[in-house]
C-alpha positions as CSV (number, residue, x, y, z in Angstrom):
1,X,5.6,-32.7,-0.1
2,X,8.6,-34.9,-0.1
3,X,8.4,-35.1,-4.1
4,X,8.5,-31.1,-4.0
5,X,11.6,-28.8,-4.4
6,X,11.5,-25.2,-3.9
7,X,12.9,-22.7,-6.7
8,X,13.1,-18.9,-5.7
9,X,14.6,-16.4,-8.6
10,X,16.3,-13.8,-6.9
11,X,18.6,-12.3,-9.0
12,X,17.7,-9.6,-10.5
13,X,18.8,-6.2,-10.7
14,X,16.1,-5.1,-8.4
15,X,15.8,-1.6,-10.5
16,X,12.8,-0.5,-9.5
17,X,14.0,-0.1,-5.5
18,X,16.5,1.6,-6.4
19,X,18.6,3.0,-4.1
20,X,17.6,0.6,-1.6
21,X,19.3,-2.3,-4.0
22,X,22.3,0.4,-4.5
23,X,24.6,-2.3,-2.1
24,X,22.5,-5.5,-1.8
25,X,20.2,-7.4,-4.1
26,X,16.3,-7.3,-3.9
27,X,15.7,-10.3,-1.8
28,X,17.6,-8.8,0.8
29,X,15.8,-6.1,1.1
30,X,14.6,-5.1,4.9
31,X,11.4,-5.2,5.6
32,X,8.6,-4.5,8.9
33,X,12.0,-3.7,10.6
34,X,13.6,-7.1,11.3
35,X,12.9,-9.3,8.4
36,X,13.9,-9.5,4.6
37,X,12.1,-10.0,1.7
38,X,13.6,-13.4,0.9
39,X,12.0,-14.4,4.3
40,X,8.6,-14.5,3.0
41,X,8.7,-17.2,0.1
42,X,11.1,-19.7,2.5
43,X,8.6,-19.3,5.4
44,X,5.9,-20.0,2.8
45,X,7.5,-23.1,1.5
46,X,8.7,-24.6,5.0
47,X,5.3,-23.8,6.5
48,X,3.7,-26.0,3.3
49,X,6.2,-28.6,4.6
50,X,8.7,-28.0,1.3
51,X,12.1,-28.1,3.1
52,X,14.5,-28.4,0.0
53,X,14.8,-25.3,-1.6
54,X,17.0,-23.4,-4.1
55,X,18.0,-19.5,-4.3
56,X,19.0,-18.5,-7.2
57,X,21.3,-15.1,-7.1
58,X,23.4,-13.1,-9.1
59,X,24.0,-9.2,-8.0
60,X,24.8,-8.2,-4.8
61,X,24.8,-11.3,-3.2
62,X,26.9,-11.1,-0.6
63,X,24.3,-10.0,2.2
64,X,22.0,-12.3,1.2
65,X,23.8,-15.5,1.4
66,X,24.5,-13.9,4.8
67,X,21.1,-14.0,6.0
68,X,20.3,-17.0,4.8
69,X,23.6,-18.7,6.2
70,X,22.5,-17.5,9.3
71,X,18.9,-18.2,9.6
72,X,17.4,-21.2,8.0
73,X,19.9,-24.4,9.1
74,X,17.9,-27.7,9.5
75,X,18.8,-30.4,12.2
76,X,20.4,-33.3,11.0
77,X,17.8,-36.0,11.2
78,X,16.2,-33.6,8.4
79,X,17.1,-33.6,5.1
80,X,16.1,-30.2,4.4
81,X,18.0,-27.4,3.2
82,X,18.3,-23.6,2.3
83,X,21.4,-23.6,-0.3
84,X,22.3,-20.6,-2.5
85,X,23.0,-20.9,-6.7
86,X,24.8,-18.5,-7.5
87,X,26.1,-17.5,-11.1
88,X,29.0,-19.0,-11.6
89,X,31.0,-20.2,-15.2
90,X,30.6,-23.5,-16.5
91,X,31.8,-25.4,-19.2
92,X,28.7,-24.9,-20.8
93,X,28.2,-21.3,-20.4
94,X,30.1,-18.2,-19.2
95,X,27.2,-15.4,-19.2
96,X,24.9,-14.0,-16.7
97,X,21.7,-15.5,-16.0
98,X,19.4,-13.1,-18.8
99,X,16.3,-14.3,-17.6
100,X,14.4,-16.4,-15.1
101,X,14.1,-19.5,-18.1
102,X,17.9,-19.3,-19.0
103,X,18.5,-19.2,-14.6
104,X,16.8,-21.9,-14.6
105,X,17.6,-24.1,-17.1
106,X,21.6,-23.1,-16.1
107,X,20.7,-24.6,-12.7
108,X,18.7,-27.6,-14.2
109,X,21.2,-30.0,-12.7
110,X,20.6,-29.2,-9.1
111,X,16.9,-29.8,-9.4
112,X,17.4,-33.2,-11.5
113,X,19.8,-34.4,-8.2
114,X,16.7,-33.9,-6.3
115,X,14.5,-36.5,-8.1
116,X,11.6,-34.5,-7.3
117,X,8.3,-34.7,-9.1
118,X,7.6,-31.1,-8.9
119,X,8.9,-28.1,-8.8
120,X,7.6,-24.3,-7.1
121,X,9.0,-21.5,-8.2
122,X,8.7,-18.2,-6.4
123,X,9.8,-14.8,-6.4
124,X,11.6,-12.8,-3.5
125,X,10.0,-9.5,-3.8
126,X,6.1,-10.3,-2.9
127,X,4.4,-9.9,0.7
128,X,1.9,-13.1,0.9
129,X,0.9,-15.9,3.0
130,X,-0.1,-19.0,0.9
131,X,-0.5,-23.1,1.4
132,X,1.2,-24.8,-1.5
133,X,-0.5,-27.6,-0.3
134,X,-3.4,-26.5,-2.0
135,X,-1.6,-24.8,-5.1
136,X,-0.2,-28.6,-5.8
137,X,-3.1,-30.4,-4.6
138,X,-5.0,-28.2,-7.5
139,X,-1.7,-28.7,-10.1
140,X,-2.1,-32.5,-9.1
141,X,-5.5,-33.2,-9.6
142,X,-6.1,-31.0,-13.3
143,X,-2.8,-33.1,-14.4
144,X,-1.4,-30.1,-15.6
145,X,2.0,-29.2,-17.3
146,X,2.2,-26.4,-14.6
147,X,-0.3,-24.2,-12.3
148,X,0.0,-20.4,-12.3
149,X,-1.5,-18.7,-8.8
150,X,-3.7,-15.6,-10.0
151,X,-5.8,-13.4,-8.1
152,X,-8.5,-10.7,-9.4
153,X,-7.5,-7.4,-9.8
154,X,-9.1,-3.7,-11.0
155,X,-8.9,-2.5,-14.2
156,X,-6.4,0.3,-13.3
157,X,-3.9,-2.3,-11.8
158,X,-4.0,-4.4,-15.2
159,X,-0.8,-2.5,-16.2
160,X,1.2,-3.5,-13.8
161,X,0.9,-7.3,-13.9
162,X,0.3,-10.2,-17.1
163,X,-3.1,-11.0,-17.2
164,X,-4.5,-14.1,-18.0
165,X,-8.1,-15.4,-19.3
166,X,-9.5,-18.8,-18.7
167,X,-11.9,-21.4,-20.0
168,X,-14.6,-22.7,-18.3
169,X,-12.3,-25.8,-16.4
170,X,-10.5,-22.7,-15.4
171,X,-7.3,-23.8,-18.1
172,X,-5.2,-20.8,-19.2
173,X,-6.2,-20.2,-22.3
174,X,-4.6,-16.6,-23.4
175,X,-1.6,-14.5,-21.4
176,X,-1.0,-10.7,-21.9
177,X,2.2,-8.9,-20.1
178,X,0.9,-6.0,-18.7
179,X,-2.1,-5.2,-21.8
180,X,-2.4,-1.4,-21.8
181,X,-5.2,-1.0,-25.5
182,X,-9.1,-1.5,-25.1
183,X,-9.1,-4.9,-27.3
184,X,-6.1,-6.5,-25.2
185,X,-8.2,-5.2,-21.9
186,X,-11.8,-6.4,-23.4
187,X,-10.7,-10.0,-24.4
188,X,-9.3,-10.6,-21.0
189,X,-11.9,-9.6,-18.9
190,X,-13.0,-12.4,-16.5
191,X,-16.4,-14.5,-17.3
192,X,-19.6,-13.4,-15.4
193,X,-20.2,-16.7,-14.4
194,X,-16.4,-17.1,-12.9
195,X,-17.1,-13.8,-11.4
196,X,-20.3,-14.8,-10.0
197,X,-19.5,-18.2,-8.8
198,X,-16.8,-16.4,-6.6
199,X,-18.4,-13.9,-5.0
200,X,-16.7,-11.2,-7.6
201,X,-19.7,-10.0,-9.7
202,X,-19.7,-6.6,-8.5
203,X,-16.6,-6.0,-6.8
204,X,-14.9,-3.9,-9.7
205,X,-12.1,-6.3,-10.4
206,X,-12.6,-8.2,-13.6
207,X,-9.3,-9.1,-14.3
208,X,-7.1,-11.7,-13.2
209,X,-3.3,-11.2,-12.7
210,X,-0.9,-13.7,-12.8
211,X,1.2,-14.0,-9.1
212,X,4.7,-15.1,-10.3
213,X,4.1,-18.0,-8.1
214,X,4.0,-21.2,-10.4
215,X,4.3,-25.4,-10.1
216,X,5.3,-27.4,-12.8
217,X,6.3,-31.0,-13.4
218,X,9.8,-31.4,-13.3
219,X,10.2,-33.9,-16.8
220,X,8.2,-31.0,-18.6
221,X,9.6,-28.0,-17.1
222,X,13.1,-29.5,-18.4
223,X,11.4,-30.7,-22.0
224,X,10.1,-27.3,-22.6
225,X,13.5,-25.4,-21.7
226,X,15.5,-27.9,-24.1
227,X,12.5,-27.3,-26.7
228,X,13.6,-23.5,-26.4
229,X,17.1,-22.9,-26.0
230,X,17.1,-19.1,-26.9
231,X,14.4,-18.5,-24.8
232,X,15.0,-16.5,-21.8
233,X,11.8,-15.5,-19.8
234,X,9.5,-17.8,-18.2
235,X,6.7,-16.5,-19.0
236,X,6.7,-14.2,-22.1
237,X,8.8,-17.3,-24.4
238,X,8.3,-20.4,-22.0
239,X,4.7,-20.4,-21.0
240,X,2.7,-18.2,-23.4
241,X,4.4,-20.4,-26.0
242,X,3.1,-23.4,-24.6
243,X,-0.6,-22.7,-23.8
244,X,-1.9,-24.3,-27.5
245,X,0.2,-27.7,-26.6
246,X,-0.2,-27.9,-22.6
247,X,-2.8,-27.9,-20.0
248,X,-1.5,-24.7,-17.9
249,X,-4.0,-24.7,-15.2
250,X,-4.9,-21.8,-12.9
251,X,-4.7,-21.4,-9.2
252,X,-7.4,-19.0,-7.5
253,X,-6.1,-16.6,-5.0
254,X,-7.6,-14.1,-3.0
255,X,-6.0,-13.4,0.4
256,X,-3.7,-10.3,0.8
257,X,-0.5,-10.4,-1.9
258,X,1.6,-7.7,-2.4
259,X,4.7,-7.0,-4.9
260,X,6.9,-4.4,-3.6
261,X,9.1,-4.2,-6.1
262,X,8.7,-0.7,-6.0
263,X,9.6,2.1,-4.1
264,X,5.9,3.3,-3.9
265,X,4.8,-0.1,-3.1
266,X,7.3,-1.0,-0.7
267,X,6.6,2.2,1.2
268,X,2.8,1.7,1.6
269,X,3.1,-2.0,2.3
270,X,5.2,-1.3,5.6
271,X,3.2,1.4,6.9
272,X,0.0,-0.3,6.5
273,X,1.6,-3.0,8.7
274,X,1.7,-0.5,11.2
275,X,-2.0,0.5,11.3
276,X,-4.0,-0.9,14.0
277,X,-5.3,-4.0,11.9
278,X,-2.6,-4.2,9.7
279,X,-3.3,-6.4,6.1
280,X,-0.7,-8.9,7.0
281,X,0.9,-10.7,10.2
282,X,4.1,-11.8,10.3
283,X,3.3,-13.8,13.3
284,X,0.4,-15.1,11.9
285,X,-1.1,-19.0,13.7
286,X,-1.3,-19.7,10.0
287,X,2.0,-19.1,8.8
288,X,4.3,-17.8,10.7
289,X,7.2,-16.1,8.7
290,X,11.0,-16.6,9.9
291,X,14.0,-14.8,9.8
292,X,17.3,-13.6,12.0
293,X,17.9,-14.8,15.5
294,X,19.6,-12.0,17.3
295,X,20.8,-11.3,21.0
296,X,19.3,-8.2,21.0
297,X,18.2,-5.9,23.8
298,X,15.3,-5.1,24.4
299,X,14.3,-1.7,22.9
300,X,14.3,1.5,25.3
301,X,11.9,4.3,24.9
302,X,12.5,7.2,27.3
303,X,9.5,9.9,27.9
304,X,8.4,9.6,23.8
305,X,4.8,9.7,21.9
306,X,4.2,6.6,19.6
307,X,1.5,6.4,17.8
308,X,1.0,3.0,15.1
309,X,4.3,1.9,15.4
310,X,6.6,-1.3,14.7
311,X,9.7,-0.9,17.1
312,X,12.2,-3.7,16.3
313,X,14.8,-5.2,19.1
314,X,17.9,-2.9,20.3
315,X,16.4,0.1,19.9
316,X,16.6,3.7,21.9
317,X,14.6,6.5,21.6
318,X,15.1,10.2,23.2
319,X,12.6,11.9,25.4
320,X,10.4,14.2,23.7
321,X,10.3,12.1,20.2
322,X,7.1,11.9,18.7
323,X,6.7,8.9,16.1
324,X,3.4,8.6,14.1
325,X,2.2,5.7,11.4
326,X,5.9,4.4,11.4
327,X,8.4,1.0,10.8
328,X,11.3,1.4,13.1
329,X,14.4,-0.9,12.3
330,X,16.4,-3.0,14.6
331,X,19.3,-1.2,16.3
332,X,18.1,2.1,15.5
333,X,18.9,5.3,17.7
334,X,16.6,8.7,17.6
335,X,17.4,11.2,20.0
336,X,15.6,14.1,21.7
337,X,13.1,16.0,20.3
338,X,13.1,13.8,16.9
339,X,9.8,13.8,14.9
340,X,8.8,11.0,12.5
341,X,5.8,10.8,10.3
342,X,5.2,7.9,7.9
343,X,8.4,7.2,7.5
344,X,10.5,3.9,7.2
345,X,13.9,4.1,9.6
346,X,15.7,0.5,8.7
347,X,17.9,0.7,11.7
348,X,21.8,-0.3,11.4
349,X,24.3,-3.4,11.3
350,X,25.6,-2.7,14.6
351,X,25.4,-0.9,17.9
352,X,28.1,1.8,17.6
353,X,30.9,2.4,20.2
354,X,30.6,5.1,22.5
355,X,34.5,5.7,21.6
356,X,33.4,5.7,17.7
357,X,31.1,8.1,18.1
358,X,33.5,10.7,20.0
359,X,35.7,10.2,17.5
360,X,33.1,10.6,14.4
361,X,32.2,13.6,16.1
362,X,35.8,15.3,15.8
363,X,35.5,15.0,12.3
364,X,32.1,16.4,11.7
365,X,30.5,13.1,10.9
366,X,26.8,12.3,13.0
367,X,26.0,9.5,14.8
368,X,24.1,6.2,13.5
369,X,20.5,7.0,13.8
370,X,18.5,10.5,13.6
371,X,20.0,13.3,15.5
372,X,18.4,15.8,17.8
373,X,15.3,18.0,16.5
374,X,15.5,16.1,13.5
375,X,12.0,16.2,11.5
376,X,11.7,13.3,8.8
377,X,8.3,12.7,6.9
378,X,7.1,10.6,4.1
379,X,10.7,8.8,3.9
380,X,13.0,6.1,4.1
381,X,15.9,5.8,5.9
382,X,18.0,2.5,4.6
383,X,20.3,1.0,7.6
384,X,23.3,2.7,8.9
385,X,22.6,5.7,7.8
386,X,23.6,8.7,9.5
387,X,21.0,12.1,10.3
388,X,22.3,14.4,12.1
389,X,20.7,16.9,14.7
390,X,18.2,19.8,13.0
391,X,18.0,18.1,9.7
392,X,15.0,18.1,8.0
393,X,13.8,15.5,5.2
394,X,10.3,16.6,4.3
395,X,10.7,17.1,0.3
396,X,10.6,20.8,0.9
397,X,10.5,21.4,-3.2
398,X,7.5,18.5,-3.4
399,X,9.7,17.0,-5.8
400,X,8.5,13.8,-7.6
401,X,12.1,12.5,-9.1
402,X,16.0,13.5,-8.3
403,X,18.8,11.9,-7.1
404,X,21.5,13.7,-5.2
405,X,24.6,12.7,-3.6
406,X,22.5,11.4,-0.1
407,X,19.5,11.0,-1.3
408,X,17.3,9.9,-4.2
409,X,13.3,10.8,-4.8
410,X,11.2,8.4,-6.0
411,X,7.1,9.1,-6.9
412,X,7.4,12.3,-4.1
413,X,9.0,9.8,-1.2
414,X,12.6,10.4,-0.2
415,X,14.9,7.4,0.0
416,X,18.3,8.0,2.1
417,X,20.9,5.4,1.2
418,X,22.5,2.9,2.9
419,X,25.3,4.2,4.8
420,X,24.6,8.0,3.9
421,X,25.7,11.1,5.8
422,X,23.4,14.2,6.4
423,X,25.0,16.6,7.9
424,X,23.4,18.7,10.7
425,X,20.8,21.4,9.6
426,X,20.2,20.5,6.3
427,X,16.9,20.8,4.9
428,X,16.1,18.0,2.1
């Protein structure tokens, strides 16, 4: 891997997660209560041995380069590194980045100081455990212009991805952004031998949907950009444009990979990591995924009922608090009598001051955490926030959409911002 260099695009708006981007960008996103989501494509390239990596950002950044400043530091004798690329003016260009080929083609000169004979480029907002060994072992030996990791998929998930069709050397022959008519969907359906010869024949998923994760030879990556100068997404202009003149190989995949990119998706990935054989491991002998160090307590829980539970460091729990199918946050504080039902508490920045709180209190304002006789279900609580005692967040109306002040609904699951104030008794 020491001819290898490590993109990750993570600059996007992050619209879909909305309101959990609302004061950070999408990478740095919490997730399984201690982690991030840019933690999952570094830990993926250091554990392939790819130590020189690149994170592109643009909103919201400040909380990311945070993390990352924090966490991933190399010893000296290494000459890996972690190192942000952040938009910035040049003399060559004074706009945003306004797609993942014009970020990377603004940041080309960073990847040509590197020398490197190939590059990986990854998003931030996917939960996956993957070798890129064997993604570049693959890109190596079909001497292709670039390898795209795909993995099968149902028809009713088609929409959601671009699907791809190969030939019989398993080349890349046609690509469809999320194909939604019965010709697109026909034409791309997966061979029955390729199904067959995988084990796939009757397993319902016919399709196969491109992963966002890609290699590419550095000297054609940086031909195709300069052949396209207007072009601004990797895919849709870069790739698709290039299938007729390249060899764009494909990369079999089919271990767990999620994109939780969503607010639906995000919220059923961490509670299944809570079930009792949860789909992924963070701690996995395979791979294990980094993040944080902290000097943090461990977590007190005083006379409460837990039932498929993640508890994260420094946190405390009241005496009669029931918590079912739930992903508690570091730092987090629920008091007495607090109920919880699939819900997603991300815990808070700091531990607050006993003198804080007394004086919160004067003015009305709750403490960090979920108050007393607090019921929450089917919900997200982003960090810091602040739930006071007899509240109730349950989606009493069984709302599917709104956005309030304190709170926003997305597909029936409530989202409390970061930082947000309920005050005590009210009924959400």
């Amino acid at each position: 891997m020491q001819d290898v260099v490590g993109l990750i695009l993570g600059g996007g708006r992050g619209t879909s997660l909305h309101p959990l981007t609302k004061h950070r960008s999408e990478p740095a996103v919490p997730i399984a209560g201690k982690y991030r989501l840019i933690d999952i494509p570094i830990s993926n390239c250091i554990n392939s041995g790819i130590t020189r990596l690149y994170v592109v950002t643009q909103f919201l950044s400040v909380s990311l380069h945070r993390h990352i400043a924090n966490t991933y530091k190399f010893d000296p004798f290494n000459n890996g590194f972690v190192e942000i690329l952040a938009a910035q003016q040049t003399n060559e260009t004074a706009d945003w980045y306004r797609g993942t080929a014009d970020a990377i083609r603004q940041n080309l000169r960073y990847l040509q100081s590197e020398r490197a004979k190939h590059v990986v480029i990854l998003s931030a907002d996917q939960l996956y455990r993957m070798d890129f060994n064997e993604l570049i072992q693959t890109h190596r030996a079909s001497r292709a212009a670039a390898t795209l990791a795909v993995t099968p998929v149902a028809r009713q998930q088609t929409a959601r991805f671009g699907i791809v069709r190969l030939n019989e050397q398993n080349r890349i022959v046609e690509m469809v952004e999320k194909p939604t008519t019965e010709r697109q969907l026909e034409q791309l359906r997966a061979s029955p031998a390729w199904l067959q010869k995988r084990g796939l024949a009757d397993s319902g998923r016919d399709y196969l949907a491109n992963l966002g994760i890609y290699v590419f030879d550095c000297e054609l990556l940086y031909d195709l950009l300069a052949a396209q100068p207007r072009a601004t997404d990797l895919v849709t202009e870069i790739l698709a444009s290039s299938l007729a003149t390249h060899t764009i190989q494909s990369y079999p995949f089919d271990g767990y990979w999620e994109d939780v990119g969503s607010v639906p998706a995000y919220f059923e990935a961490n509670l299944a990591l809570a079930r009792p054989s949860p789909p992924f491991d963070f701690h996995s002998p395979e791979g294990v995924i980094y993040t944080r160090m902290r000097n943090l307590p461990a977590s007190r829980v005083q006379g409460a009922h837990l039932e498929q539970c993640l508890i994260s460091d420094g946190c405390t729990i009241g005496s009669g608090t029931r918590i079912e199918r739930c992903v508690i946050g570091i730092r987090t504080r629920l008091g007495q009598n607090v109920v919880l039902r699939d819900a997603i508490v991300n815990g808070a920045d700091r531990i607050e001051l006993e003198r804080d709180r007394l004086r919160n209190r004067q003015l009305g304002i709750p403490d960090l955490g979920v108050g007393d006789n607090s019921l929450v279900e089917r919900a997200i609580l982003d960090k810091d926030c602040r739930i006071g005692a007899n509240v109730q967040i349950i989606n009493r109306r069984q709302l599917q959409q709104d956005e309030q002040d304190n709170y926003v609904i997305r597909d029936g699951i409530v989202v409390i911002p970061n930082g947000a104030i309920v005050p005590d008794g009210t009924i959400i």
